[in-house]
N, CA and C of each residue as an Amber inpcrd file, in Angstrom:
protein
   516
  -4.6580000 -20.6720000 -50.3510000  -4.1590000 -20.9550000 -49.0490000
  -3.3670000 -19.7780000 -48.5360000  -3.2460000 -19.4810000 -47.0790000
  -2.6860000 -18.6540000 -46.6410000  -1.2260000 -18.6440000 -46.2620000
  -0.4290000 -17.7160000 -46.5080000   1.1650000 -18.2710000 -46.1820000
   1.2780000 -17.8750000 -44.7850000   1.7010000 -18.8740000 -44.0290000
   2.3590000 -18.7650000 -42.6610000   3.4270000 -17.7390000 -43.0760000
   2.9120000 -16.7260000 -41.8030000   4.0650000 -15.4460000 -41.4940000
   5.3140000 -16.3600000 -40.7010000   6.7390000 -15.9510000 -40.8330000
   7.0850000 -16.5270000 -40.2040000   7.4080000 -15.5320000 -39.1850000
   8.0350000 -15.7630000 -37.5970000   7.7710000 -14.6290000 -36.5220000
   9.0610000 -14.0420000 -37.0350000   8.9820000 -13.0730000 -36.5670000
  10.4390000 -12.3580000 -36.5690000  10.5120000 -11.9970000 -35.2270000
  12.4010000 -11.4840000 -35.2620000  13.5180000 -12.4290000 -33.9900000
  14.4510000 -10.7670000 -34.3350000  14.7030000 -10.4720000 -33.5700000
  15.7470000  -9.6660000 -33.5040000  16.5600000 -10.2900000 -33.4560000
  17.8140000  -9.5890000 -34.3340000  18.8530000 -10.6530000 -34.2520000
  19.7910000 -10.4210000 -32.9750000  20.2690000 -11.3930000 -32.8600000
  21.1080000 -11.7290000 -31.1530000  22.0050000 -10.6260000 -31.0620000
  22.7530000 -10.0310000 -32.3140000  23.5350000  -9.4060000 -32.0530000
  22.9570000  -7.9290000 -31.4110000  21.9520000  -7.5610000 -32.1670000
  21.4310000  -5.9360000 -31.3490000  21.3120000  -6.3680000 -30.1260000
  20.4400000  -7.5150000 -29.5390000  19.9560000  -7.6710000 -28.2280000
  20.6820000  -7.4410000 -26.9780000  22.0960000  -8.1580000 -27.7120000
  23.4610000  -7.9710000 -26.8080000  23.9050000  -6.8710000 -26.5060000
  24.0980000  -6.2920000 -27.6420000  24.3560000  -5.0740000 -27.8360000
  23.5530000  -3.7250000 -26.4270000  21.9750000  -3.8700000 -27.3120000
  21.6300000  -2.9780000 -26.3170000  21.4780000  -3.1380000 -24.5630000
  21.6940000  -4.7830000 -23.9180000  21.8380000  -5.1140000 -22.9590000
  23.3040000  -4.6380000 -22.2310000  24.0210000  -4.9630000 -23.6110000
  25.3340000  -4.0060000 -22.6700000  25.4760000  -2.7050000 -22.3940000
  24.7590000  -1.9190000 -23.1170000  24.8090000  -0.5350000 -22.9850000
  23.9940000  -0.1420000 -21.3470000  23.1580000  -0.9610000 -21.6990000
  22.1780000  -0.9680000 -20.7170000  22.5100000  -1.4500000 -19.0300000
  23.6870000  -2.3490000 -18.8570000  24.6620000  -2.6010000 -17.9650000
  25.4990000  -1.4280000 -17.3850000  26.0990000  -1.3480000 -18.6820000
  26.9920000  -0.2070000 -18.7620000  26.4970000   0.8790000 -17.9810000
  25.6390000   1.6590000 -18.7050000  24.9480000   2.7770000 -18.1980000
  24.3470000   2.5740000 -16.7490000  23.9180000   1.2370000 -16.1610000
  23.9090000   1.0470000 -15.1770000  24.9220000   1.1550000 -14.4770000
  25.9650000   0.6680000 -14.5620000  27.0020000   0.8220000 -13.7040000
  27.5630000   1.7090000 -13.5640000  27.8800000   3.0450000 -14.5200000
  28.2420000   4.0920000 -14.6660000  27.5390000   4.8230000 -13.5880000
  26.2650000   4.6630000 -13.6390000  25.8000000   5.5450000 -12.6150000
  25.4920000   4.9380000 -11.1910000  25.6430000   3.8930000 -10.5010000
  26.3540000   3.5200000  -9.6560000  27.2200000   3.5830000  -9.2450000
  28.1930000   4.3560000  -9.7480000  29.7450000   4.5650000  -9.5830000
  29.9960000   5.9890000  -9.2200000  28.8070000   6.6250000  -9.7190000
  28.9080000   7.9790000 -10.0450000  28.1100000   8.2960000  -8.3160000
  27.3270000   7.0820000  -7.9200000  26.7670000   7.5780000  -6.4970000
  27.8140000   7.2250000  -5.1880000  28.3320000   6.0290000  -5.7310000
  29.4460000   5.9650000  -4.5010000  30.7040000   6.3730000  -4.5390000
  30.8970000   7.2860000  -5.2700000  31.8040000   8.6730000  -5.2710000
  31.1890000   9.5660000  -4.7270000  30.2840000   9.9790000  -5.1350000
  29.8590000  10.9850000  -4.2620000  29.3980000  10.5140000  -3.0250000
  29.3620000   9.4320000  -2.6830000  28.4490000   9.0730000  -1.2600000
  30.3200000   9.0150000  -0.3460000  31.3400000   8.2420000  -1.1130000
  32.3780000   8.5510000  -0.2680000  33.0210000   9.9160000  -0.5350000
  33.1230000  11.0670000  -1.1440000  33.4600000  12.2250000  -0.9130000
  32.5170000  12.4260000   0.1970000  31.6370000  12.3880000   0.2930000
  30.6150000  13.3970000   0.9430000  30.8970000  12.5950000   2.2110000
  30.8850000  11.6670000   2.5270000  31.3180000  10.7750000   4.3120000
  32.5720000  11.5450000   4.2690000  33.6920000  11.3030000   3.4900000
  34.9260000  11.6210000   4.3280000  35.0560000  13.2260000   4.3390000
  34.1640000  14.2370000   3.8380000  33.7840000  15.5260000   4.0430000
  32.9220000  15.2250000   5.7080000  31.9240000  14.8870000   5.4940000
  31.6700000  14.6640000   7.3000000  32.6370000  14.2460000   7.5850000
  33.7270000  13.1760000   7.9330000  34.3270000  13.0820000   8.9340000
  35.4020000  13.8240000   8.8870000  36.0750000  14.7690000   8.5310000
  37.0120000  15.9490000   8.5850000  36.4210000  16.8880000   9.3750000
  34.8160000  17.2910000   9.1490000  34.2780000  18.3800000   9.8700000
  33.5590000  18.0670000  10.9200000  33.7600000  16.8720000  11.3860000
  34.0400000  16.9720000  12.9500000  35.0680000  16.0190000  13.7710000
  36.3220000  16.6590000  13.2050000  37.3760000  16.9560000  13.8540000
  37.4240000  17.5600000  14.9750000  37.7740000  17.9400000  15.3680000
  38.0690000  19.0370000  16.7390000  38.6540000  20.0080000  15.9980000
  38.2230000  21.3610000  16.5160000  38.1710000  23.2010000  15.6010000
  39.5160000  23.2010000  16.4180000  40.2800000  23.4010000  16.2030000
  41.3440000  23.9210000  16.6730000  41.9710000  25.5830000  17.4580000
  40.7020000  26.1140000  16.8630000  40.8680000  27.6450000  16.8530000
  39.7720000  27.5990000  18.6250000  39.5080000  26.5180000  18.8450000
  38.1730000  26.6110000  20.2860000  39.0350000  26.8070000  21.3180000
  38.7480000  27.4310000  22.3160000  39.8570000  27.6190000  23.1720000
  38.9800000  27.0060000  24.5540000  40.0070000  26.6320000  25.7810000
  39.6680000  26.0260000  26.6170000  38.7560000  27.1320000  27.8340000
  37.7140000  27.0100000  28.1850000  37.2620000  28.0990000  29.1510000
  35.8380000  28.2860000  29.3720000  35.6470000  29.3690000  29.7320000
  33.8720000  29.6470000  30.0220000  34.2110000  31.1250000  29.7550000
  32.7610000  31.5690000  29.1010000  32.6120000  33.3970000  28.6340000
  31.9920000  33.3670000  30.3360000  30.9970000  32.5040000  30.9350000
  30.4800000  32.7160000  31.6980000  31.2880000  32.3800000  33.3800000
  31.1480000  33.0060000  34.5230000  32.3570000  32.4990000  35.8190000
  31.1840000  31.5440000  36.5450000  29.8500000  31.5080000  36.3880000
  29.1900000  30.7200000  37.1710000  28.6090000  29.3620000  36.4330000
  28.9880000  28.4720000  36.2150000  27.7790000  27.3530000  35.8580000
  26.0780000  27.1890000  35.9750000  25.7930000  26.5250000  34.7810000
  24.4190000  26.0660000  35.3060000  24.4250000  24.7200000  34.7410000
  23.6750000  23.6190000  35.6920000  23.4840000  22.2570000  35.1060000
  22.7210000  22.2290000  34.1160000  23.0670000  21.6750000  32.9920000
  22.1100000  21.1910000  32.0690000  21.5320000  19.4040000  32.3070000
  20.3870000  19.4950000  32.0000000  20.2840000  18.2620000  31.9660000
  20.2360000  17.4830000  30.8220000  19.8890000  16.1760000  31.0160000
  20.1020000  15.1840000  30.0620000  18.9160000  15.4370000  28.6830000
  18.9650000  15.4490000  27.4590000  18.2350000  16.2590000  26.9820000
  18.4090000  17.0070000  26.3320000  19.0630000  18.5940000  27.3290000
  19.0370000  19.3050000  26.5880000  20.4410000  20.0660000  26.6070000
  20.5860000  21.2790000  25.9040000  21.5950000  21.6630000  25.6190000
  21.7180000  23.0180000  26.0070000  22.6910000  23.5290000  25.9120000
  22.5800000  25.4270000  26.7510000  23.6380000  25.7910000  26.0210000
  22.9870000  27.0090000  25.3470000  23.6720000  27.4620000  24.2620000
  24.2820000  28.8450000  24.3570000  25.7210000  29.6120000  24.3920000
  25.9920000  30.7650000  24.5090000  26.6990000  31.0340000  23.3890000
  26.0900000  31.7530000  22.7670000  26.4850000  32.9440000  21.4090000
  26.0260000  34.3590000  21.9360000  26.8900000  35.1790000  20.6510000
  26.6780000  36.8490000  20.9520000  25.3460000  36.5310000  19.7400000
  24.1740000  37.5660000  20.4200000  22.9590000  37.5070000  19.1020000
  23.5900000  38.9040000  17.7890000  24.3400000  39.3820000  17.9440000
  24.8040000  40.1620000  17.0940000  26.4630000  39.9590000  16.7390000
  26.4200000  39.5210000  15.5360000  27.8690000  39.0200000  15.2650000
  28.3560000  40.3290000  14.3430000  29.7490000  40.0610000  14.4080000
  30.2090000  41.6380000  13.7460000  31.5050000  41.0340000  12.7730000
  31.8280000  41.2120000  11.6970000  33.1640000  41.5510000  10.9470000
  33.0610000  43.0270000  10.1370000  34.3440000  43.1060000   9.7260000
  34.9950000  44.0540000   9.2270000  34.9050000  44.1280000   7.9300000
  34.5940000  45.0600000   7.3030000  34.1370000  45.4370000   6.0890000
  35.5340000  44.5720000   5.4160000  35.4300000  43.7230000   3.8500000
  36.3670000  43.4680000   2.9110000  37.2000000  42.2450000   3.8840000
  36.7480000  41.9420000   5.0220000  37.4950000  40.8800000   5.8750000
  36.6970000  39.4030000   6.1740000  36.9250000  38.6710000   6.3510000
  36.0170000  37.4710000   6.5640000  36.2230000  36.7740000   8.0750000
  37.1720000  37.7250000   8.5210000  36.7440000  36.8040000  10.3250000
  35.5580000  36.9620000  10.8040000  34.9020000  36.8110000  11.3790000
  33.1400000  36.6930000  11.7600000  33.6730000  36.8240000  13.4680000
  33.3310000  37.5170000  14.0940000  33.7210000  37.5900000  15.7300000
  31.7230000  36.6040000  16.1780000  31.7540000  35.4440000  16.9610000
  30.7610000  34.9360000  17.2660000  30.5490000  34.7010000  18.6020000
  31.9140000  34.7040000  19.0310000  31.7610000  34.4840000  20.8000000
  31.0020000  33.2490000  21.1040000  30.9000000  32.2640000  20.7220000
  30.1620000  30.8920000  20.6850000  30.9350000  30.1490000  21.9500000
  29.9280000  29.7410000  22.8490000  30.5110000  28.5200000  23.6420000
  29.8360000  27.1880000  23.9330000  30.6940000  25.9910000  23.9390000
  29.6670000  25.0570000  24.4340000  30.1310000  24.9270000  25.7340000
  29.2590000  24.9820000  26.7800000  29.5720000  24.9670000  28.4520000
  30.4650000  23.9950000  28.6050000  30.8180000  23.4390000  29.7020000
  31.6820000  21.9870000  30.0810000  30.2080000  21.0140000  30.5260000
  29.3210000  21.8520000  31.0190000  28.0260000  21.0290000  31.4050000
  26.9860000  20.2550000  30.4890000  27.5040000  20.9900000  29.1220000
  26.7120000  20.1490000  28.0750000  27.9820000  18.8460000  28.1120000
  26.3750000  17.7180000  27.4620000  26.8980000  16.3510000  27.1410000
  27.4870000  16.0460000  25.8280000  26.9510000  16.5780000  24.5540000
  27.4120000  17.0120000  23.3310000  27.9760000  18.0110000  22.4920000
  29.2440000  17.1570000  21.9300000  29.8610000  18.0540000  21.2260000
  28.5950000  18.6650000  20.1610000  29.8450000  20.0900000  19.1420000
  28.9590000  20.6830000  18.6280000  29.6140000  21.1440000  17.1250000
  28.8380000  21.7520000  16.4460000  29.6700000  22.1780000  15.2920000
  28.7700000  23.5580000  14.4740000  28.8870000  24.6250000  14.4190000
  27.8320000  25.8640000  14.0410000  28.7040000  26.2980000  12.7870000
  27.0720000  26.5620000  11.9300000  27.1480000  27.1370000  10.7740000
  26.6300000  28.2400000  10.5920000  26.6050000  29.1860000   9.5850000
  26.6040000  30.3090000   9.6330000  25.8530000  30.5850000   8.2040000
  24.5580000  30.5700000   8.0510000  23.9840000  30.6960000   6.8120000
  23.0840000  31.7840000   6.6960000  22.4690000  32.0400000   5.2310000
  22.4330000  33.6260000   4.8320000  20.8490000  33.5320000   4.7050000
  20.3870000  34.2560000   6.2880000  18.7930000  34.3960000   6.0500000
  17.8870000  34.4240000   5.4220000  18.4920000  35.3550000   4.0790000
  17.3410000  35.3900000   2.7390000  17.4740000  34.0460000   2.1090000
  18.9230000  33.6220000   1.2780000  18.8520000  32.5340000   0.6840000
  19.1450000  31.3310000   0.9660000  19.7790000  30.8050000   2.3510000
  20.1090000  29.8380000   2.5780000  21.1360000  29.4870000   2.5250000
  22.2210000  29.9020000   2.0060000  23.7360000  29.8890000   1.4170000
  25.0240000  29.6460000   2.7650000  25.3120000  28.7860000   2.7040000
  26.3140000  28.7790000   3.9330000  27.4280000  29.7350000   3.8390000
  27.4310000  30.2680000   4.7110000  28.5360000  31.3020000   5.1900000
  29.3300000  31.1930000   5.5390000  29.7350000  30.0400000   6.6140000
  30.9530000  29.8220000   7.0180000  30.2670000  28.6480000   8.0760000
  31.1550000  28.1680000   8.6960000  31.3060000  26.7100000   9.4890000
  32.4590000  26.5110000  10.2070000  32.1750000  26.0830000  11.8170000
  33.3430000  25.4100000  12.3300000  33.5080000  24.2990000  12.2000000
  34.2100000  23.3630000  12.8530000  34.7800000  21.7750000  13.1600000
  33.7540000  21.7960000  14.5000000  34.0810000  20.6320000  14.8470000
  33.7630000  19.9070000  16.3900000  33.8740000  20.8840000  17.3990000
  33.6150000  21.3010000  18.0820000  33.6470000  22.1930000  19.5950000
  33.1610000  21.0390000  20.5800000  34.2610000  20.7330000  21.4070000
  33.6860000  20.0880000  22.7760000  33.1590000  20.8710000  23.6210000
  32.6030000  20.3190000  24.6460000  31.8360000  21.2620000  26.1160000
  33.2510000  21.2060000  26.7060000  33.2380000  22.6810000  27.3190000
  34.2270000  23.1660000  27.6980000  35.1610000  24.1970000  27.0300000
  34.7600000  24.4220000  25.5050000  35.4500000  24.9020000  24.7040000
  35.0290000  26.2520000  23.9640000  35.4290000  27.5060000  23.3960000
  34.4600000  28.1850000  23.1630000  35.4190000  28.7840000  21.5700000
  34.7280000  29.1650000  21.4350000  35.2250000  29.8240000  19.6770000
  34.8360000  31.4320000  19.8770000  36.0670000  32.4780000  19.4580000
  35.7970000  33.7930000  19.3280000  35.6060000  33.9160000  17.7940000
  35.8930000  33.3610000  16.9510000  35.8990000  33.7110000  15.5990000
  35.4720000  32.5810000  14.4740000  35.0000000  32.6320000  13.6610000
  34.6400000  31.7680000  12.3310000  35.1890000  32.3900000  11.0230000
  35.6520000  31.9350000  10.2860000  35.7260000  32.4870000   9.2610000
  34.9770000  32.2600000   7.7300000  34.3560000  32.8510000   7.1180000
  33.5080000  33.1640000   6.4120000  33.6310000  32.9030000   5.1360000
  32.8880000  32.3910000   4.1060000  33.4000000  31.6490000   2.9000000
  33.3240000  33.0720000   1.5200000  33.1160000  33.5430000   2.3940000
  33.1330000  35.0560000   1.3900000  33.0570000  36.9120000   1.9760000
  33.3150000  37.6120000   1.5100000  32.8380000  38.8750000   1.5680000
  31.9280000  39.4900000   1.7830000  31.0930000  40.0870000   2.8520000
  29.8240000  40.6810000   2.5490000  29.8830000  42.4620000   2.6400000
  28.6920000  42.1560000   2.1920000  28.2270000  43.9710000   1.8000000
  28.2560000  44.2290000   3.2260000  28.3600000  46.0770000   3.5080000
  28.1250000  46.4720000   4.5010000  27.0600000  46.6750000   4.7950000
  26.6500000  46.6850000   6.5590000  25.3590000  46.6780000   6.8970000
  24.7050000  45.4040000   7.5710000  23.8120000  45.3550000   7.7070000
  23.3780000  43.9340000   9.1150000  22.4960000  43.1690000   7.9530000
  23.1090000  41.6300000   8.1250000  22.5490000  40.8370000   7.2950000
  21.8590000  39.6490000   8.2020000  20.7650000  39.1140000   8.1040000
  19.6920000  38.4720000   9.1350000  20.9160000  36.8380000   8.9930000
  21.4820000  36.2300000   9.6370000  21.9480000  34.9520000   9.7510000
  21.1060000  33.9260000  10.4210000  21.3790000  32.4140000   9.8420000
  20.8740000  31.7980000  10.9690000  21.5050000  30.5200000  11.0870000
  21.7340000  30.2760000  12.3720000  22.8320000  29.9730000  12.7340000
  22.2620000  28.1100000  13.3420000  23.3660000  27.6680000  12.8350000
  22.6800000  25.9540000  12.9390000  23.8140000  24.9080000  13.6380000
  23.4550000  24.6930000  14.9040000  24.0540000  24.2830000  15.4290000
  24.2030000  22.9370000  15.6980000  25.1050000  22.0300000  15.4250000
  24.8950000  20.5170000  15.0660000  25.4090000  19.6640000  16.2260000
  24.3940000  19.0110000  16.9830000  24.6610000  18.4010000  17.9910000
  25.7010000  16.7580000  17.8610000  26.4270000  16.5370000  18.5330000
  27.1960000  14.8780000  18.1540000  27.3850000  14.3370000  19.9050000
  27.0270000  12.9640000  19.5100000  27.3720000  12.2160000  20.5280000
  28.4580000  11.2020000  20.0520000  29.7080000  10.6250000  20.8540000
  30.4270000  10.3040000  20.1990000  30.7330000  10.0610000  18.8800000
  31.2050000  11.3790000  17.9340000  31.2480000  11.3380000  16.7030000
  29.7990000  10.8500000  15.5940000  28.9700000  10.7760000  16.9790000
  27.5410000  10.2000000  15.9730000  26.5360000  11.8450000  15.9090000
  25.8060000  11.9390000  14.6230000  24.8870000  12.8440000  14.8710000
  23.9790000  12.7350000  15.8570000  23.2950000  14.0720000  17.1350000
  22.4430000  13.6420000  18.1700000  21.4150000  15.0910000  17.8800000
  21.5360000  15.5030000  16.8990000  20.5130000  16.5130000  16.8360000
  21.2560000  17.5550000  16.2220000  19.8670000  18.8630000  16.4010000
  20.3810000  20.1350000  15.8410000  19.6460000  21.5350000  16.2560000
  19.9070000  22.5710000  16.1980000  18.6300000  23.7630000  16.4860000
  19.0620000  24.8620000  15.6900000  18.6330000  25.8510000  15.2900000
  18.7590000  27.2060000  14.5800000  17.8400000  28.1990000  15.6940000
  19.0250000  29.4020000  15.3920000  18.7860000  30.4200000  16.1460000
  19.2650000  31.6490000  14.9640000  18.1480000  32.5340000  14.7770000
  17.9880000  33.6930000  14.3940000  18.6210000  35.1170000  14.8940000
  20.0640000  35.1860000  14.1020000  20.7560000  36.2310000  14.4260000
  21.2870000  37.1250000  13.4470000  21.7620000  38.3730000  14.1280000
  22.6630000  39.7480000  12.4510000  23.6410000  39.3110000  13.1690000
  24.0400000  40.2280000  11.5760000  25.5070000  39.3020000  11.3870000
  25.7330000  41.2330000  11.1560000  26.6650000  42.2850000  11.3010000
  26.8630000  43.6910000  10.9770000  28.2160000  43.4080000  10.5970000
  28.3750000  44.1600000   8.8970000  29.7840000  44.1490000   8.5450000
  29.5390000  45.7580000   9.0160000  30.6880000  46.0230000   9.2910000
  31.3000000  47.3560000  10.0370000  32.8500000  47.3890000   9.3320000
  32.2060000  49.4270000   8.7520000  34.1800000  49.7700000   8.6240000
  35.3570000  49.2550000   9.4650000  34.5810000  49.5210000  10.3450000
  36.0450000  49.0860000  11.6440000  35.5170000  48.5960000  13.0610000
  36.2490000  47.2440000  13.3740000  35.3080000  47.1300000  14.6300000
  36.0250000  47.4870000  15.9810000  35.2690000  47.6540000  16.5170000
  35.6760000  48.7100000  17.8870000  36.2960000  47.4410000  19.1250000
């Protein structure tokens, strides 16, 4: 006659065991995303604040209407700092005629690397300077420049524009 196998049972205690780990490790890394999901919100909402450094005015004495849509953008296409210095001269304005605020970054043509960044710029407001998250070599480096559209504090778009950036011994 044949002997009945009897089944085998893991015993309760591993089962528990590896279910808690298995919790565990779940939750750990759930925890680990809404830390980073609230660093990273209250990093957006600091950086669009209002830039403080934007000053009230127009580069330009005549207006033009923009319409609904779209946006009208005044930067210098050649930005300049000073060798071993990190102010960035950008001459950036958002008109009073645009509908959305704005916020421009400053990243490194070849690799992508952010360069520097303002806060919030309202229409009406213009920025002479950015400052730069590092040092660059001398000589004209290709930037491109990303400009982040907001409608009341909400994201409403974005565009990049292809500009040098010239560190110079001394700027004139």
């Amino acid at each position: 006659m044949t002997e009945k196998k009897k089944p085998q049972f893991r015993p309760k205690k591993k089962l528990k065991s590896k279910s808690l780990m298995i919790t565990a490790g779940g939750l750990l890394i759930l925890l680990i995303i809404l830390l980073f999901a609230e660093r990273t919100a209250i990093k957006t909402q600091m950086q669009i604040l209002p830039d403080l450094r934007a000053r009230q005015g127009s580069v330009e004495a005549a207006s033009t209407p923009v319409e609904d849509g779209q946006f009208r953008v005044i930067i210098d296409q050649v930005l300049s700092v000073e060798r071993g210095k990190k102010d960035c001269l950008i001459h950036y304005e958002n008109p009073a005629e645009n509908l959305n605020a704005a916020r421009i970054g400053l990243y490194d043509g070849e690799n992508g690397e952010l360069l520097g960044n303002s806060l919030r710029i309202d229409p009406g407001r213009k920025l002479k300077s950015l400052t730069l998250n590092q040092k660059l070599e001398s000589g004209e480096h290709e930037v491109i420049a990303v400009i982040e559209l907001f409608e009341d504090k909400k994201p409403a778009g974005s565009l990049q524009l292809k500009l040098t950036l010239q560190v110079q011994e001394r700027l004139e």
